[in-house]
C-alpha positions as CSV (number, residue, x, y, z in Angstrom):
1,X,147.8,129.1,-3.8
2,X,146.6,126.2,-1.9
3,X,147.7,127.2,1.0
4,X,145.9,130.7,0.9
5,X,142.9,128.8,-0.5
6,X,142.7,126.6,2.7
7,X,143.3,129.7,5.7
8,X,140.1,131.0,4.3
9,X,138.2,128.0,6.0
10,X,139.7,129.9,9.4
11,X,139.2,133.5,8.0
12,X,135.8,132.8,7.3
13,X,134.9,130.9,10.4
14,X,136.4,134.0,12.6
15,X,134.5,136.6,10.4
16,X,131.2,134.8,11.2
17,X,132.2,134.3,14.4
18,X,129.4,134.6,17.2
19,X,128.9,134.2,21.2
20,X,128.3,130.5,20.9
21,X,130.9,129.7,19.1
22,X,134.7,129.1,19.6
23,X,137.4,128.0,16.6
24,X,139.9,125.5,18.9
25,X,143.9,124.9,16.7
26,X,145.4,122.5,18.3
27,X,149.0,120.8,17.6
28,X,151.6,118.4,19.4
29,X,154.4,120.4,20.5
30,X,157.9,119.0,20.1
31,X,158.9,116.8,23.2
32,X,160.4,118.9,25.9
33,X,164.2,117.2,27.2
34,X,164.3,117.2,30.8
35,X,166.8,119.8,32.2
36,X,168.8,120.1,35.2
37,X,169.9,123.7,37.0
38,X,173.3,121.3,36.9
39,X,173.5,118.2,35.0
40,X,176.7,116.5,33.7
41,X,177.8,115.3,30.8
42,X,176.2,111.7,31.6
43,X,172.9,113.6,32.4
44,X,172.4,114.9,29.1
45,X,172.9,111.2,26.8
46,X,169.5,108.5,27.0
47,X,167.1,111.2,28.0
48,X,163.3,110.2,27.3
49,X,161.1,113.3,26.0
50,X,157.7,115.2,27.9
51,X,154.8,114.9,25.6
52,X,152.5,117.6,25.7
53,X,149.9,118.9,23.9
54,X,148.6,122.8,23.1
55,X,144.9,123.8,22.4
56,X,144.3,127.5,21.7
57,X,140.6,129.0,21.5
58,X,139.5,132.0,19.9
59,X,135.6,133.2,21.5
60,X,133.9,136.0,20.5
61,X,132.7,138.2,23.7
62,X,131.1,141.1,22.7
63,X,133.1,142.9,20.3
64,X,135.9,141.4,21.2
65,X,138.1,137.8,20.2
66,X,139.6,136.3,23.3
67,X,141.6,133.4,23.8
68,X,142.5,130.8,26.1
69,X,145.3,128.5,25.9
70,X,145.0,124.6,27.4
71,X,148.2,123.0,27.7
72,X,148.3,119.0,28.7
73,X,151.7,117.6,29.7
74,X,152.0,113.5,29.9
75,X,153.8,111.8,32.7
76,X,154.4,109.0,31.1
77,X,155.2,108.3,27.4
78,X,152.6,108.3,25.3
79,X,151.5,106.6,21.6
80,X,150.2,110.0,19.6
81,X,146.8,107.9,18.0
82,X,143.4,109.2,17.3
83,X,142.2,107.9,20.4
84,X,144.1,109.6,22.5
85,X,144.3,113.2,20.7
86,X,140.4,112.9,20.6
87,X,140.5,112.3,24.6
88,X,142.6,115.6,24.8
89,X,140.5,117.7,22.4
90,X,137.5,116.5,24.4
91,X,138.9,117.7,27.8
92,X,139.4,120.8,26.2
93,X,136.0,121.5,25.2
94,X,134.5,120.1,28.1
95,X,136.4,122.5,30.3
96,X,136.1,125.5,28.1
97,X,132.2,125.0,28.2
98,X,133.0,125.6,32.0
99,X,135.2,128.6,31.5
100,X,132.2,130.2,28.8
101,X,129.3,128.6,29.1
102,X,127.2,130.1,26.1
103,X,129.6,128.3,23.4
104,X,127.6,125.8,22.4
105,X,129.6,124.6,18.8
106,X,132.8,124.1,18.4
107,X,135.2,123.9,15.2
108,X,138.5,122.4,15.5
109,X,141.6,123.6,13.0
110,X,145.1,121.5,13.0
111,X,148.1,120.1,10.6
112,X,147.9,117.5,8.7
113,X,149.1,114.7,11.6
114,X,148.4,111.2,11.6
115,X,147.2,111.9,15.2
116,X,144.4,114.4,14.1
117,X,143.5,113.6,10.3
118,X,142.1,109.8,10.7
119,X,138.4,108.1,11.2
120,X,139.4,107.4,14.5
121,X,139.3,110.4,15.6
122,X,136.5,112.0,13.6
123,X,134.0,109.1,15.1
124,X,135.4,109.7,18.9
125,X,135.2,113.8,18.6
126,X,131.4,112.9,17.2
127,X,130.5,110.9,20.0
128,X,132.0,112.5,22.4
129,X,130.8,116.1,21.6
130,X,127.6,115.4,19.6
131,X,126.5,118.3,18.5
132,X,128.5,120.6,19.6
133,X,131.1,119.6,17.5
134,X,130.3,121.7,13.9
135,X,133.8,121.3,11.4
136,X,137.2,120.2,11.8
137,X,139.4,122.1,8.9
138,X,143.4,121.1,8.2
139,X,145.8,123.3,7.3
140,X,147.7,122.9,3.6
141,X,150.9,121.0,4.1
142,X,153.6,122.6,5.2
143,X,151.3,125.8,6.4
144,X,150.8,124.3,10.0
145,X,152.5,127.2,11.9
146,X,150.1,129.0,14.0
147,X,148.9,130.5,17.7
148,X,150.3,126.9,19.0
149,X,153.6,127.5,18.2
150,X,153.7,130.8,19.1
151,X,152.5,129.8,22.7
152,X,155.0,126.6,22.6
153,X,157.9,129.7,22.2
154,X,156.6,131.2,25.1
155,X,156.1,128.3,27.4
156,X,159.9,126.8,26.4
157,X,161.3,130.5,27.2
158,X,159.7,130.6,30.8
159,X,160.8,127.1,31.4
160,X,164.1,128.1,30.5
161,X,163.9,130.7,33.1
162,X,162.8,129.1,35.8
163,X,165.7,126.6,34.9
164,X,168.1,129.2,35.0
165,X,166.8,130.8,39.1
166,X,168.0,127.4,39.8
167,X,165.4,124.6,39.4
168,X,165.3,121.7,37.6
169,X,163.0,120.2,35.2
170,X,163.0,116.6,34.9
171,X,159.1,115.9,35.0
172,X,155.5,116.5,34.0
173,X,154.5,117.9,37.1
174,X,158.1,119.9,37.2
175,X,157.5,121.9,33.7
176,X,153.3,122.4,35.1
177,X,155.1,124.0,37.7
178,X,157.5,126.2,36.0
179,X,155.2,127.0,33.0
180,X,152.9,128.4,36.5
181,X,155.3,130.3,38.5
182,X,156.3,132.3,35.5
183,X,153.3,132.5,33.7
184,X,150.9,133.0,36.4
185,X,147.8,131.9,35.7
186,X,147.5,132.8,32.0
187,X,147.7,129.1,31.0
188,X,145.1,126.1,31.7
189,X,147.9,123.5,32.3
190,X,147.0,119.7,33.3
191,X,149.3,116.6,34.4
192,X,147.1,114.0,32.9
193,X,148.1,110.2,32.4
194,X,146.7,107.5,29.7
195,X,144.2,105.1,30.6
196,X,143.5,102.1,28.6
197,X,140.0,100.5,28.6
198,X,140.6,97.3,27.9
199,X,137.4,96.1,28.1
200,X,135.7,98.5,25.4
201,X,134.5,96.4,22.2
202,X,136.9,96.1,19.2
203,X,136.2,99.3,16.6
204,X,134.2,98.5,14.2
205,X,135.0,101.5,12.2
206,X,135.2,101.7,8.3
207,X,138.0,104.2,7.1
208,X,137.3,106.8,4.9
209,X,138.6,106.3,1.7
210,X,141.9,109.0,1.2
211,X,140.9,110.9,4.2
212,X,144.9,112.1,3.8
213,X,143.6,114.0,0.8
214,X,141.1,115.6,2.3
215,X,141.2,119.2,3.9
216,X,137.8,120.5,5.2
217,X,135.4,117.8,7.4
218,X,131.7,119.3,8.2
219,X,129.5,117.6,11.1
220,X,125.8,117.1,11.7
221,X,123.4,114.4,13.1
222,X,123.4,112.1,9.8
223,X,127.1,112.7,8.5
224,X,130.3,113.7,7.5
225,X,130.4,116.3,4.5
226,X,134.0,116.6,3.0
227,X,136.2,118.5,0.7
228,X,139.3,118.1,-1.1
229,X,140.2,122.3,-0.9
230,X,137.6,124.3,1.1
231,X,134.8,126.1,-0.7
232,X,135.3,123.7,-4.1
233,X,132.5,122.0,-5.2
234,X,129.6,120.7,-2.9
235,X,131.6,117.9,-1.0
236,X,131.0,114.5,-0.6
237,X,128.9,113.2,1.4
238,X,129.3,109.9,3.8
239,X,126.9,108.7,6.4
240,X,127.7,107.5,9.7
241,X,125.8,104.4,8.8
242,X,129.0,103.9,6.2
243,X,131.6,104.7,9.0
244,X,130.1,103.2,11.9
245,X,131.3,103.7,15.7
246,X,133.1,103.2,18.0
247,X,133.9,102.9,22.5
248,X,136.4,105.6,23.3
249,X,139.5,103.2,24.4
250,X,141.3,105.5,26.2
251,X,140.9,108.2,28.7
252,X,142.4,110.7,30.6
253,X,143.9,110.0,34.0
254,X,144.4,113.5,36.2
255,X,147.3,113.5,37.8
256,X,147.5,117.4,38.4
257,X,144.8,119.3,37.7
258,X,144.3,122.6,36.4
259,X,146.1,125.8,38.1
260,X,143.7,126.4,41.0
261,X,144.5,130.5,40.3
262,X,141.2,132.1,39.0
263,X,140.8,131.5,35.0
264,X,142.6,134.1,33.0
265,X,140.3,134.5,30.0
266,X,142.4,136.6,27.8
267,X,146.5,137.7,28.3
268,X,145.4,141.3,27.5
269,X,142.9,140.9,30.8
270,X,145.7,139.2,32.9
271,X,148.3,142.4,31.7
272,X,145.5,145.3,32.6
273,X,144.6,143.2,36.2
274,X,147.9,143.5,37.2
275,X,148.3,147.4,36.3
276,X,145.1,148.0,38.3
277,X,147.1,145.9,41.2
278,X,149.7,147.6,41.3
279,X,148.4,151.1,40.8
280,X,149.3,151.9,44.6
281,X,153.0,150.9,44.1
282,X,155.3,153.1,42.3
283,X,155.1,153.0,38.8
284,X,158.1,151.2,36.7
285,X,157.8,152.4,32.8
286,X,157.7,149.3,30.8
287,X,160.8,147.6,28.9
288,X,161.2,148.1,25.4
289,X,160.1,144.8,24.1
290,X,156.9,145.1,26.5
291,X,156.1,149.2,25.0
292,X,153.7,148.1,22.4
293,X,151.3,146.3,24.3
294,X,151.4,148.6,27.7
295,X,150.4,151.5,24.6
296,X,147.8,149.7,23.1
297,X,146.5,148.6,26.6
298,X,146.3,152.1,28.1
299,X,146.0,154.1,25.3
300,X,144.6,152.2,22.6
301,X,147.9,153.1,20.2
302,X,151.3,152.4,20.9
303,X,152.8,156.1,19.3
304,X,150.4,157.9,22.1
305,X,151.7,155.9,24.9
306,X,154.3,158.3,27.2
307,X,155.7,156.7,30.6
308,X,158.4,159.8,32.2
309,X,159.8,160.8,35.2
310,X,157.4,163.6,37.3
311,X,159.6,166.0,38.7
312,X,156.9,167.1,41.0
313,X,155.7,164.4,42.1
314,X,159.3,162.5,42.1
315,X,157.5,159.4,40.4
316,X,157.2,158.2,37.4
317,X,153.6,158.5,35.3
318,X,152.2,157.5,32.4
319,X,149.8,159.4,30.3
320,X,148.6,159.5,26.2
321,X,150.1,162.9,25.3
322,X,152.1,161.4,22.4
323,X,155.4,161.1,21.5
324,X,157.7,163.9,21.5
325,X,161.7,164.6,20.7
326,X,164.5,166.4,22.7
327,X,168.4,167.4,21.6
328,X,171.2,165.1,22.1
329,X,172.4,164.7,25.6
330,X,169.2,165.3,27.3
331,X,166.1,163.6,27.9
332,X,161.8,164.5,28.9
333,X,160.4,164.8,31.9
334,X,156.8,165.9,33.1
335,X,157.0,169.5,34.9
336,X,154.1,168.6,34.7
337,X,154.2,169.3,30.7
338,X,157.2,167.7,28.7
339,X,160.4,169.7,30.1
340,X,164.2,169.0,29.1
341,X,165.9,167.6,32.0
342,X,169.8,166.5,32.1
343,X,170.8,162.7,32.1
344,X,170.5,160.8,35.6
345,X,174.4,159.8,36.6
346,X,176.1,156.9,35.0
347,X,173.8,157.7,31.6
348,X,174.7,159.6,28.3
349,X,171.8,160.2,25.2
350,X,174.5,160.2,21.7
351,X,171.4,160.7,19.7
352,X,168.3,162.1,19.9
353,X,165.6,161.5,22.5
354,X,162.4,160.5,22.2
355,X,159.5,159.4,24.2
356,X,158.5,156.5,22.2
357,X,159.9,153.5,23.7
358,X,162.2,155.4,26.2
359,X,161.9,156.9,29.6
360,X,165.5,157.5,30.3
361,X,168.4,158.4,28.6
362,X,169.6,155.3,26.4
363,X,173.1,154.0,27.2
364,X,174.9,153.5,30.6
365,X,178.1,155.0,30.8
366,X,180.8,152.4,30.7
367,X,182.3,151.8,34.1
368,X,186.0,150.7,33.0
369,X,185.9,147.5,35.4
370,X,186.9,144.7,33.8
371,X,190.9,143.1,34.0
372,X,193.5,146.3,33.9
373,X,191.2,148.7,32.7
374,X,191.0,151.7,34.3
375,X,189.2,155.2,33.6
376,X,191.1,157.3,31.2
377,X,188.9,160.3,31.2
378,X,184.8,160.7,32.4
379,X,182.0,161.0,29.2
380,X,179.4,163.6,29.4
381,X,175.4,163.6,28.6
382,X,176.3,163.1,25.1
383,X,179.5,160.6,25.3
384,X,180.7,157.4,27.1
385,X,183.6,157.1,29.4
386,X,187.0,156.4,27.8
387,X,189.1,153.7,29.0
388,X,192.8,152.4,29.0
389,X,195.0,150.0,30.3
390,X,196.2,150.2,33.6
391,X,200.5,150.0,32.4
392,X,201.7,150.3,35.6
393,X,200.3,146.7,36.5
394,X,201.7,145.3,33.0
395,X,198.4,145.7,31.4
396,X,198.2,146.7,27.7
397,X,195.2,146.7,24.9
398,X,194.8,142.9,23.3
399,X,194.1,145.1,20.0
400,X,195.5,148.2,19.4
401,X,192.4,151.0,19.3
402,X,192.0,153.9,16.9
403,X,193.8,156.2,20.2
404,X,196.9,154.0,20.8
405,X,196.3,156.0,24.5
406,X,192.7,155.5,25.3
407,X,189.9,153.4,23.7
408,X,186.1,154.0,23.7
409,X,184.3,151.0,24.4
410,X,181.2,151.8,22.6
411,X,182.8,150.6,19.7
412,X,186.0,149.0,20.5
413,X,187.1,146.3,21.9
414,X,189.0,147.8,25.4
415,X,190.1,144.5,26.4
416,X,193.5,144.2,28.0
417,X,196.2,141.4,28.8
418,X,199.1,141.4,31.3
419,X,202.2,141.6,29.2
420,X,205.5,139.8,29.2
421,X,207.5,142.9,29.7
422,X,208.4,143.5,33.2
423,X,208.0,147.6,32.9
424,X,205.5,149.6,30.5
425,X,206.5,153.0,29.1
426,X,202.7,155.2,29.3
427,X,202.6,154.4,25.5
428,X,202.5,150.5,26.2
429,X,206.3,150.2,25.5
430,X,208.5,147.4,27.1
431,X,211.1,149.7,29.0
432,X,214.2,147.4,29.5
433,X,217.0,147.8,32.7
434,X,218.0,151.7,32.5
435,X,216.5,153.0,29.8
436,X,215.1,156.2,30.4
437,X,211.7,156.8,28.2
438,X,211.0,160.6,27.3
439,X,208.6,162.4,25.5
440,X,205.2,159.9,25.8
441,X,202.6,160.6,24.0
442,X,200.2,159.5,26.7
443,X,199.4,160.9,29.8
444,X,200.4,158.9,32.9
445,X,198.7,157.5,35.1
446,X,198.5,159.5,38.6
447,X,199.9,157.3,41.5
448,X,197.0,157.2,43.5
449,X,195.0,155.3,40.7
């Protein structure tokens, strides 16, 4: 109940959304380990974490919410205080304000961390933003998970990808480097270092009494107005005179700065620039996991969205027809309506075909390649290939399938093993010194196989 109670402060900031104002959630992601392509056992023991940080903002353009995502990686290891998560959230903003200049107020949403929930930061966000900044709202404990993590997935998956083409990852500027090449652009990432002024004048800062209680902070020129649980009661009220201020001690050294690629504003923007691109190329129907959004991008719904071989143009299209079925063992093509069409070669459709989420008949035919197989007879448009074990090498099945002669490895296991036995019969029996087998009841193999 309290944790429904407190997403309302963020359901009713995005309602009343407007053009000049953003809502920023922020959160530490977990340290990223260093990686090698190849790394040893010795590699992997005493590694030292990559701090970095994830900001994600929601504006309101037009109609539409749009977002974009500021990622700061540390080089160096870092103490996660007030000071310096208010230093991050202030880059940020100031950059954002370059990226949209009509957002003029800003309102912060995070977990309940000890880097973001202390006077600290409240006082440094205050002077550092002034009036831009308008609320700061926390999340109920243990209801932190948001848009952060969901970009922290992504950004772990392409590093893991650019690991695996062979790189390594064993720095700052390394990961700003893979999160770019695979992400292109669609992240604000910055190398930044900690800078400590040690000259700035010791805080003279009160604390606010049980700030870890509270939930919901509210911002103007005289003070702080705070809630236990948003939208109970008036708040309390506490005066900057009470609180005091203080010189930001730290600050943000650049090492590398953001992606010198033009802003991506909004993923959805990046997606539809790169259709437009590569509109003079031919066409490659999307992947499965990638259907949803290419529908709602071109056809505002994902169940309209059809991507299908033209037969007279010989090129794939897409259009918003709708979806639409066929029998088993065939698939659609445009001619230039929907038209039956056989399987290509090497593909077979066991079930019924339909345009939503496919272009092409669904399963590869199975190729009978790996140790001792060997084709036992060809599928059609509606079945795989059957496979056996080549006996005349030694080969026989590991375990024995449904056909002791043949095994389908669309649900079997068609593995095979070289046998002890010196001479297999066609049915997989050992054939000792002069005995003569008759009557198999498996066809042999031809000798040209």
């Amino acid at each position: 109940m309290r944790a429904r109670n407190q997403d309302g402060a963020k359901q009713d900031l995005l309602k009343n959304l407007n053009e000049n104002q953003a809502l920023i959630t922020c959160d530490c992601a977990m340290k990223f380990l260093p990686r090698k392509f190849r790394e040893g056992q010795s590699d992997w023991f005493g590694k030292r974490g990559i701090n970095w940080h994830i900001s994600v903002t929601l504006y309101k353009h037009g109609e539409e919410l749009k977002t974009i995502t500021h990622v700061h990686i540390f080089s160096s290891q870092i103490s996660q205080d007030g000071s310096v998560t208010a230093s991050v959230l202030c880059d940020v903003v100031n950059d954002l304000t370059k990226q949209v200049p009509n957002i003029q107020e800003v309102n912060f949403f995070s977990d309940n961390a000890g880097c973001y929930k202390n006077t600290m930061m409240m006082v440094a966000l205050k002077d550092e933003l002034g009036d831009k900044l308008k609320t700061y709202n926390f999340s109920e404990a243990q209801d932190g998970k948001g848009p952060c993590d969901r970009r922290a997935s992504h950004i772990k998956a392409c590093v893991r990808r650019y690991i695996n083409e062979g790189h390594d990852v064993t720095s700052a500027e390394e990961m700003k480097q893979a999160i770019d090449v695979k992400q292109k652009g669609s992240f604000r990432v910055r190398v930044v270092d900690i800078v400590t002024n040690l000259d700035a004048e010791k805080s003279q800062i009160k604390p606010i009494t049980g700030i870890t209680q509270l939930h919901n902070f509210s911002f103007d020129v005289n003070g702080i107005t705070v809630w236990k649980a948003y939208g109970i009661g008036e708040g309390k009220r506490i005066s900057w005179d009470n609180i005091g201020t203080t010189e930001q001690r730290t600050n943000l050294l650049v090492k590398v700065d953001w992606t010198i690629t033009a802003p991506q504003l909004l993923e959805v923007e990046v997606i539809v620039k790169i259709i437009v691109m590569t509109a003079g190329y031919n066409l490659k129907c999307p992947a499965r996991a990638e259907w949803k959004l290419r529908g709602n991008i071109s056809c505002s719904a994902e169940d309209k969205y059809v991507c299908l071989f033209n037969l007279l143009d010989q090129k794939y299209m897409e259009n918003c027809l709708g979806s639409d079925r066929s029998s088993i063992g065939s698939k659609l093509v445009f001619q230039p309506l929907f038209n039956l069409a056989e399987c290509n070669s090497g593909r077979y459709q066991p079930i019924v075909f339909t345009t939503h989420g496919n272009s092409e008949c669904i399963y590869s035919q199975s190729k009978c390649t790996e140790e001792g197989q060997v084709v036992f007879s060809n599928g059609s448009a509606r079945t795989d290939n059957t496979c056996r074990c080549d006996y005349t090498k030694g080969y026989a099945f590991v375990t024995r399938p449904k056909n002791s002669c043949f095994c389908n490895p669309s649900y079997e296991d068609c593995s095979c093993f070289r046998d002890t036995c010196t001479k297999l019969s066609a049915d997989y029996q050992c054939i000792t010194d002069g005995e003569i087998m008759v009557n198999s009841t498996c066809q042999e193999i031809p000798p040209h196989m």
